[in-house]
C-alpha positions as CSV (number, residue, x, y, z in Angstrom):
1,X,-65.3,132.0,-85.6
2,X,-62.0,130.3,-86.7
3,X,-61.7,127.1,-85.1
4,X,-58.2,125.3,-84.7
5,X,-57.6,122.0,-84.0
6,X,-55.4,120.8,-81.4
7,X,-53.7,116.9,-82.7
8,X,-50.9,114.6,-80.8
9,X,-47.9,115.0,-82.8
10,X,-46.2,113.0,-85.1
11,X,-44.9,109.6,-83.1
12,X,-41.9,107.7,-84.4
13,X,-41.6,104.7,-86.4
14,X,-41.6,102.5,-83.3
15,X,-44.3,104.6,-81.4
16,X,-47.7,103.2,-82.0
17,X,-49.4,105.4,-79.2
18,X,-49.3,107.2,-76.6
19,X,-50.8,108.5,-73.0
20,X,-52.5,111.7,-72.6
21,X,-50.7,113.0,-68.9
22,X,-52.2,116.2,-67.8
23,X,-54.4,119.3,-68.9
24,X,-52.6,122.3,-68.0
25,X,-55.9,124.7,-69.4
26,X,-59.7,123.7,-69.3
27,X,-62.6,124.4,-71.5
28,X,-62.9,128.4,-71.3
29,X,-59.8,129.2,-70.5
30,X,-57.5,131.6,-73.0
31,X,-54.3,130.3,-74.1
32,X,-51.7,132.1,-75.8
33,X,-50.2,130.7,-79.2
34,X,-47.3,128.0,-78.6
35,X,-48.4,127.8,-74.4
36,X,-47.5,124.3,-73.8
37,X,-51.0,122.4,-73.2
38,X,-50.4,118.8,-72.3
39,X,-47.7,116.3,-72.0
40,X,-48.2,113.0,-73.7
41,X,-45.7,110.3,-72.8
42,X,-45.0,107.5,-75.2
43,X,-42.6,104.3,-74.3
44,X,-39.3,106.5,-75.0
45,X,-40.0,110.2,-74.3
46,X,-42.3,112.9,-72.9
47,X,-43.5,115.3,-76.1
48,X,-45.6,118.7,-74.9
49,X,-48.3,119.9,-77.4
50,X,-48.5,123.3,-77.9
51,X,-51.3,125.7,-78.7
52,X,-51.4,126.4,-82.2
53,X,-53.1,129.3,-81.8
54,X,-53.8,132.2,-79.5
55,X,-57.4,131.7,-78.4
56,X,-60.3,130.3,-75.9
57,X,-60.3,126.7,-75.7
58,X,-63.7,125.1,-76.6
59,X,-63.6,121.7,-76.4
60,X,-61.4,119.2,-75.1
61,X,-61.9,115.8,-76.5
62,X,-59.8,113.5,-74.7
63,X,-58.5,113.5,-70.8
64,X,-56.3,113.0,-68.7
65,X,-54.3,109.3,-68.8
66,X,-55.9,108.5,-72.3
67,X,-54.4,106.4,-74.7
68,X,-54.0,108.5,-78.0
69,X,-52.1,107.4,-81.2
70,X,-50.4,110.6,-83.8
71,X,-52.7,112.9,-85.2
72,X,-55.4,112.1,-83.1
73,X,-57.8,115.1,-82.3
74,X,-57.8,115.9,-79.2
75,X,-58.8,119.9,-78.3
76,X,-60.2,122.9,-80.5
77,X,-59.2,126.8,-79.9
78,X,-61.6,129.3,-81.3
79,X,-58.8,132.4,-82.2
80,X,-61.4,134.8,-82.4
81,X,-62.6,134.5,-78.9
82,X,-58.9,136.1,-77.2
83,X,-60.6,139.6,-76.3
84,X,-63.9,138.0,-75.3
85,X,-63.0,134.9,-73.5
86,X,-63.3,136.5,-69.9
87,X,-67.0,137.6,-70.3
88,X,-68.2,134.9,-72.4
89,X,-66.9,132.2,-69.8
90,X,-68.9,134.3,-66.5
91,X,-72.0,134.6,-68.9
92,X,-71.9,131.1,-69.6
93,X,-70.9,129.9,-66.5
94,X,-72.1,132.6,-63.6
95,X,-72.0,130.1,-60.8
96,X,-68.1,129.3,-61.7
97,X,-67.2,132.5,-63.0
98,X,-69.2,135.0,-61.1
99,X,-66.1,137.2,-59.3
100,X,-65.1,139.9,-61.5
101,X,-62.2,140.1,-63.4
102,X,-59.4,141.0,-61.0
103,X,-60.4,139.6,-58.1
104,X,-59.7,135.6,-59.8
105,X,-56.1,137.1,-61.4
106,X,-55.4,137.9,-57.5
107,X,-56.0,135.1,-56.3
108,X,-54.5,132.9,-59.2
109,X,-51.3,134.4,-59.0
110,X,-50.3,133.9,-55.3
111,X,-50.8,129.9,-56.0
112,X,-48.6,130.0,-59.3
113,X,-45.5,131.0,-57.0
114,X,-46.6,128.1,-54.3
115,X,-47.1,125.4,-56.3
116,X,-44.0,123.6,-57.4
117,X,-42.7,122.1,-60.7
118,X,-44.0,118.2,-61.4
119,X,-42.1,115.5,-63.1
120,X,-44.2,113.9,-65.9
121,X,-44.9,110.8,-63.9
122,X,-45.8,112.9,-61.0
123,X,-48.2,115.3,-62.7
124,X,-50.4,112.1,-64.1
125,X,-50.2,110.6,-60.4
126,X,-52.0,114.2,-59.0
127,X,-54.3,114.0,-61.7
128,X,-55.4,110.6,-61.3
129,X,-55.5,111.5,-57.3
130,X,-57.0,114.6,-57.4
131,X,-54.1,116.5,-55.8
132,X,-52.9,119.7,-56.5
133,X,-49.7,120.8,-57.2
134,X,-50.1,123.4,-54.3
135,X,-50.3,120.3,-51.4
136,X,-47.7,118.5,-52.5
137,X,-43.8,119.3,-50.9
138,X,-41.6,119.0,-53.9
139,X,-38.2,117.2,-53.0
140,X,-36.8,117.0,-56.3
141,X,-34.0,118.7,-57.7
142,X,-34.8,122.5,-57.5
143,X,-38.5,121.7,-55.6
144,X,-39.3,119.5,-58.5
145,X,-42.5,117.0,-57.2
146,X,-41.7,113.3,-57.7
147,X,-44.1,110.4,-58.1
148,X,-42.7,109.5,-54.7
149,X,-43.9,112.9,-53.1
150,X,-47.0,112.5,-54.5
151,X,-47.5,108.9,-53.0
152,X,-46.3,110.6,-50.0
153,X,-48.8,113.3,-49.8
154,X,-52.1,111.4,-50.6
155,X,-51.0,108.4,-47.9
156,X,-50.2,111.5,-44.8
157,X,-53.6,112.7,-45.5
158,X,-52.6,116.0,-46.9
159,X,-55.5,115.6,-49.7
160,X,-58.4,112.6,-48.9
161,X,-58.0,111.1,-52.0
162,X,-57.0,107.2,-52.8
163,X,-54.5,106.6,-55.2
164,X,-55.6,104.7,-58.3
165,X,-55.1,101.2,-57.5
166,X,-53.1,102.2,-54.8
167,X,-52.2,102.1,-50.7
168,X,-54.2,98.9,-49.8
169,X,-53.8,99.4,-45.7
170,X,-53.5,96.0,-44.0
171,X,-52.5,97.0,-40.2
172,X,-48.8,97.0,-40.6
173,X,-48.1,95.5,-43.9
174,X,-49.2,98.0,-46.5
175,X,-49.2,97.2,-50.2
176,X,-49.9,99.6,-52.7
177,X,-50.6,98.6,-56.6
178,X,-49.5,101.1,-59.7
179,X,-49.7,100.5,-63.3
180,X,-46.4,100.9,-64.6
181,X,-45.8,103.7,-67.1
182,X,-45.4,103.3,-71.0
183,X,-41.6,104.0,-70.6
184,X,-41.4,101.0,-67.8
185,X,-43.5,99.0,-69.6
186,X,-41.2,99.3,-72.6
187,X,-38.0,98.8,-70.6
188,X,-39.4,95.6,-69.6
189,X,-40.2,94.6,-72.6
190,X,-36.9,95.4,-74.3
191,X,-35.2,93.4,-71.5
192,X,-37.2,90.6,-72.0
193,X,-36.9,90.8,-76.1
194,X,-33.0,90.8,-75.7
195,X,-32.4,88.2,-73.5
196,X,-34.7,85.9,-75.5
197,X,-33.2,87.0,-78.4
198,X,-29.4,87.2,-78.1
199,X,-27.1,85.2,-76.6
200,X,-25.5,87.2,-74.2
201,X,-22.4,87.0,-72.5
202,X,-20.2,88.4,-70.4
203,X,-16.6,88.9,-69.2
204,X,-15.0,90.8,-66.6
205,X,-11.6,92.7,-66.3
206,X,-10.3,94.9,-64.3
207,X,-8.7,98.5,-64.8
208,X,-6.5,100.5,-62.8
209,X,-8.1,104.1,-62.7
210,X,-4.6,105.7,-61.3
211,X,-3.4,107.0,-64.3
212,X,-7.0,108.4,-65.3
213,X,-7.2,110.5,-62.1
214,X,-4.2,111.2,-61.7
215,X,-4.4,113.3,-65.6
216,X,-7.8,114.6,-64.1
217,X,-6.4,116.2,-61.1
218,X,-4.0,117.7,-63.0
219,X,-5.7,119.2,-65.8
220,X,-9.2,119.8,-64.4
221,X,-9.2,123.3,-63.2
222,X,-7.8,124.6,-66.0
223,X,-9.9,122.2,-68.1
224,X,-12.9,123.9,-66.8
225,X,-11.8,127.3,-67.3
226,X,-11.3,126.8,-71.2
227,X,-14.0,124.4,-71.9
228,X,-17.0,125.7,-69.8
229,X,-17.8,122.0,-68.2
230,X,-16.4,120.0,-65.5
231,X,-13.9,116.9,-66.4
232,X,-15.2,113.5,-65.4
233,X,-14.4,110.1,-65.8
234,X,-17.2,109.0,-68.4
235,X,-15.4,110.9,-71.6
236,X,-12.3,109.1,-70.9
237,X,-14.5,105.4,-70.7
238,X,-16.7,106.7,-73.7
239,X,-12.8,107.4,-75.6
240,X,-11.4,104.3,-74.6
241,X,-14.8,102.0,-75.6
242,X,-13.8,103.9,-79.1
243,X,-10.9,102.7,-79.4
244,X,-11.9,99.6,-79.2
245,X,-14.3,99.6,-81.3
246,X,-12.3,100.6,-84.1
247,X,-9.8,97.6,-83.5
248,X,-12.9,95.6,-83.5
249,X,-15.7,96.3,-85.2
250,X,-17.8,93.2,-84.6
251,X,-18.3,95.1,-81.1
252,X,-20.1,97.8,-82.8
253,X,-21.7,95.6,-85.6
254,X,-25.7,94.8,-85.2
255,X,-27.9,91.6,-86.3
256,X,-30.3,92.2,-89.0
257,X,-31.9,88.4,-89.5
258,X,-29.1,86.3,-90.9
259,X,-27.1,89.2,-92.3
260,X,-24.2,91.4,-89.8
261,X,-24.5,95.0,-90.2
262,X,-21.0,96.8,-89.5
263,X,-21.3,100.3,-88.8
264,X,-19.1,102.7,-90.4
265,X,-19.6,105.3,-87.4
266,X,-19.4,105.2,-83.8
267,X,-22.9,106.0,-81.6
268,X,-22.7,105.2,-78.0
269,X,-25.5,105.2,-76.1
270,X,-25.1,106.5,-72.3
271,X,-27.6,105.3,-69.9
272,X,-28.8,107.9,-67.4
273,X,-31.6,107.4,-64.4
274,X,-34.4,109.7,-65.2
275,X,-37.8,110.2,-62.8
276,X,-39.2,107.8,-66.1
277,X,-36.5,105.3,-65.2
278,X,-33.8,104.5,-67.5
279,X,-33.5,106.3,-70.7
280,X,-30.2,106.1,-73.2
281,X,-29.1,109.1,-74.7
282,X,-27.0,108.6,-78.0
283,X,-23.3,110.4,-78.6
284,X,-23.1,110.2,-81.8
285,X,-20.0,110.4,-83.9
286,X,-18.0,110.1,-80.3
287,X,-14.9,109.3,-82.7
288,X,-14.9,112.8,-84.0
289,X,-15.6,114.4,-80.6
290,X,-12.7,115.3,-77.9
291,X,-13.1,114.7,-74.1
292,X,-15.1,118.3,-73.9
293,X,-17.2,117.5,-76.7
294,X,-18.1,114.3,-74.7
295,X,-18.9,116.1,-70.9
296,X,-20.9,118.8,-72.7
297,X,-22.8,116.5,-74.1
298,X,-23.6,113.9,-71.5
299,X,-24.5,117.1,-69.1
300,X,-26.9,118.1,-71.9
301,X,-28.3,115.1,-71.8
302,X,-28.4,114.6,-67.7
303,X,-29.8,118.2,-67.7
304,X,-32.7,117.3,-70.2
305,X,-33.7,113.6,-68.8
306,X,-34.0,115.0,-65.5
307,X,-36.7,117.6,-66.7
308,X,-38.0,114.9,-69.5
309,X,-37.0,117.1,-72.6
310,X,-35.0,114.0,-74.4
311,X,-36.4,114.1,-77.6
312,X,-37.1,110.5,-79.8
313,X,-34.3,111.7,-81.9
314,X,-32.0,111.8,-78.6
315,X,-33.0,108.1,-77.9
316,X,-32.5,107.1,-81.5
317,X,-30.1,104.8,-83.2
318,X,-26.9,103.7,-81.3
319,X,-24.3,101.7,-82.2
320,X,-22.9,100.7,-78.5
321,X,-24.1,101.2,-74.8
322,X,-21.9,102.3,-71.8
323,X,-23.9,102.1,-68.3
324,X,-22.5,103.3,-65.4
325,X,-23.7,101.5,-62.1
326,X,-20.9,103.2,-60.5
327,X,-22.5,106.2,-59.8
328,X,-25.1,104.3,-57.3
329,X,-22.1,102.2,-55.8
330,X,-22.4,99.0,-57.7
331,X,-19.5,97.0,-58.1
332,X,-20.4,94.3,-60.5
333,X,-22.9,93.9,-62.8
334,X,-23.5,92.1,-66.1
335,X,-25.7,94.5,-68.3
336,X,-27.8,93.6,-71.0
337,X,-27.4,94.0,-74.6
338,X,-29.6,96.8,-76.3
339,X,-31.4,95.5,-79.2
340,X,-30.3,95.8,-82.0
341,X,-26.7,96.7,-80.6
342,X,-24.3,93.4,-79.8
343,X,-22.0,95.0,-77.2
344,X,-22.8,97.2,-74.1
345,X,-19.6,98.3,-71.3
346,X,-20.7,98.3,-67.7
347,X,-18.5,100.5,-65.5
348,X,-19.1,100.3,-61.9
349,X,-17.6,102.3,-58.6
350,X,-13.6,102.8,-58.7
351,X,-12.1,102.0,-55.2
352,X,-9.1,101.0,-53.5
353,X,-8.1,97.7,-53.6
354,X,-5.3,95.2,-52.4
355,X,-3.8,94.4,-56.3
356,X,-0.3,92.2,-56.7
357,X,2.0,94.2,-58.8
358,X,5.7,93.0,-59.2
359,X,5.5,90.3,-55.9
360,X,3.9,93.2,-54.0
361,X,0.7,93.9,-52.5
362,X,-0.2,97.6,-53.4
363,X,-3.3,99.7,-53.0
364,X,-4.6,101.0,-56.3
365,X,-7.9,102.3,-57.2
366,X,-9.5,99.4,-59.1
367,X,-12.5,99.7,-61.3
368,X,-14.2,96.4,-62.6
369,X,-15.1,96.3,-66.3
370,X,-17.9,94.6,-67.9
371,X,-18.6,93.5,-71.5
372,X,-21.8,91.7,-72.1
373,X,-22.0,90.4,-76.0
374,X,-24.0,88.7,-78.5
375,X,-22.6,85.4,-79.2
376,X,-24.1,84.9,-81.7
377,X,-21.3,87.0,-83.7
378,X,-18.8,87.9,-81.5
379,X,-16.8,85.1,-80.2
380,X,-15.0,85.2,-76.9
381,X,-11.5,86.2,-78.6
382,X,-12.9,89.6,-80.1
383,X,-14.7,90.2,-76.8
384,X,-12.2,89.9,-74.5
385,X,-9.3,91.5,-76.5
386,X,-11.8,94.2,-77.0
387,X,-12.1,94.6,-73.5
388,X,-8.7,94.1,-72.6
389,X,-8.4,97.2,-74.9
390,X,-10.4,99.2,-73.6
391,X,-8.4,98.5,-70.0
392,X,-5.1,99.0,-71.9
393,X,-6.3,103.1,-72.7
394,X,-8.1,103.5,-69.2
395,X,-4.2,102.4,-67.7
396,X,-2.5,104.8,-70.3
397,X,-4.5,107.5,-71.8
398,X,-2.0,108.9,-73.8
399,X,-2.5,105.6,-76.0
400,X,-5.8,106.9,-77.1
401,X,-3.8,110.5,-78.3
402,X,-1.5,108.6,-79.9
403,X,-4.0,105.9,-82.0
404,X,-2.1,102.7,-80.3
């Protein structure tokens, strides 16, 4: 019998533990070496364990929604047992294991087809619910199953089961009572930490998008064709926060007790919605990156928060935020600061608006800016000029080609 030992991975620095999500194989079942096991979610990512060997699982030592910190031992595969795992498991177990062989593979198959791909947060709910993946309508991107659908499924009676905590009826006025996961948990507790801890400010400008989309129309098919990725809006923002941050560097500078830390490099963070909630992605180096560089690498990163493959690396580090409320319609907002950063841009929607130019009234496509900063060490000067840069390359890109 060789015997290996199944351990939560490594967690970062910052990590002190974790949450066990969902067993994908039980005791008795054969896995195959590197077959993801388990998810285990931690306040900034979603890590999957794999199986370090090919094998028969023997023991599982911790379940589903358990706390677990790094290197914590939580499941054993015996690698000898692979050619014997299907008789040992019906000898064992005759009243769960009794069919023969091909009549379970049969059956297993059909329901691998049917049941649909979970987010993270949804796969602990069905756990914790005792739903399958099979009852659940996924409507997700692709058939994915959201939290939602499962909270959904379990309260239209598709599976008589209560949801932890959950769906208290009262006639009319339902209520319903979730703990909130290790990444929203976090969130709110960065939130609190910075606004505590910084004194945050903000000012407001706004930008006249014309000359931005008007360079996108014109360039964007063919833009596509060379570069293999679509042309948006949030390269030309992420180029334009650059260049302000280089006439500027107290906007990309960080507090470190009674010392200011100016950064040398440029690492934007990008906040993007993912079924977690919000997660921020780091560009780094943006300075050395062109607008294709940028696109291909914000999709990467939309790609992989939607199916909760950022890695702690990804969500590392950052030397300046950019969050776009536009893309849900907001208008204004006044974000807030990312510890340890002292600077974050909030972009919202771009639409037409009645602007004075020259004595006239004209309709231009207007998008309002906001800066939120640590006062602390940036005074209102360096913020607004900074910002009033950043307008300054949105109105005439070719100011960020030529370094002005």
């Amino acid at each position: 019998m060789a015997i290996f030992e199944v351990k939560v991975p490594q967690l970062s620095e910052s990590v002190a533990e974790a949450t066990l999500l969902q067993w994908k194989k039980k005791v008795g079942d054969a896995v195959s070496q590197d077959e993801i096991l388990i998810e285990i979610e931690t306040d900034k990512v979603v890590m999957e364990v794999p199986a370090p060997s090919a094998g028969v699982i023997t023991e599982i030592l911790m379940g589903d929604g358990d706390t677990v910190i790094a290197e914590q031992l939580i499941a054993k595969i015996d690698s000898t047992a692979v050619a014997s795992a299907a008789p040992a498991a019906a000898s064992t177990a005759p009243t769960a294991k009794a069919a023969p062989a091909p009549a379970p593979a049969a059956a297993v198959a059909p329901a691998a087809k049917v049941a649909a791909p979970a987010a993270p947060s949804a796969a602990k709910l069905m756990a914790e619910s005792n739903v399958s993946a099979a009852q659940v309508a996924g409507t997700g991107r692709d058939g994915r199953i959201t939290k939602g659908d499962v909270i959904s499924a379990v309260a239209g009676g598709t599976k008589s089961a209560a949801l932890p905590m959950a769906a208290l009826p009262l006639g009319d006025r339902p209520e319903e009572r979730v703990p909130m996961s290790r990444l929203r948990a976090r969130i709110a507790e960065r939130l609190l930490e910075s606004q505590a801890n910084n004194a945050i400010l903000t000012t407001f400008n706004e930008v006249n998008m014309a000359p931005v989309i008007a360079m996108r129309n014109k360039y964007k098919d063919q833009f596509e064709k060379v570069h293999g990725v679509k042309l948006g809006f949030m390269s030309f923002f992420v180029k334009a926060a650059t260049h302000a941050l280089k006439k500027f560097p107290l906007l990309n500078a960080s507090v470190d007790g009674n010392d200011i830390v100016y950064h040398g490099y440029f690492d934007i963070g990008i906040a993007v919605s993912s079924p977690r909630g919000l997660v921020v992605p780091i560009l780094r180096d943006v300075d050395q990156m062109n607008l294709a560089d940028i696109e291909k690498k914000i999709a990467e990163y939309g790609a992989k928060a939607r199916d909760g493959k950022l890695s702690i690396e990804d969500l590392t580090g950052g030397t300046f935020s950019i969050s776009n409320g536009g893309v849900f319609g907001s208008m204004l907002s006044t974000p807030i600061i990312n510890p340890p950063q002292s600077a974050i841009l909030g972009i919202h929607a771009t639409k037409e608006r009645a602007v004075v130019e020259n004595g006239q009234i004209v309709i231009r496509p207007i998008n309002y800016l906001a800066l939120s900063y640590d006062h602390r060490i940036i005074d209102g000067r360096e913020a607004v000029l900074g910002l009033v840069a950043m307008k300054d390359a949105l109105e005439d890109p070719s100011r960020l080609l030529l370094d002005l």
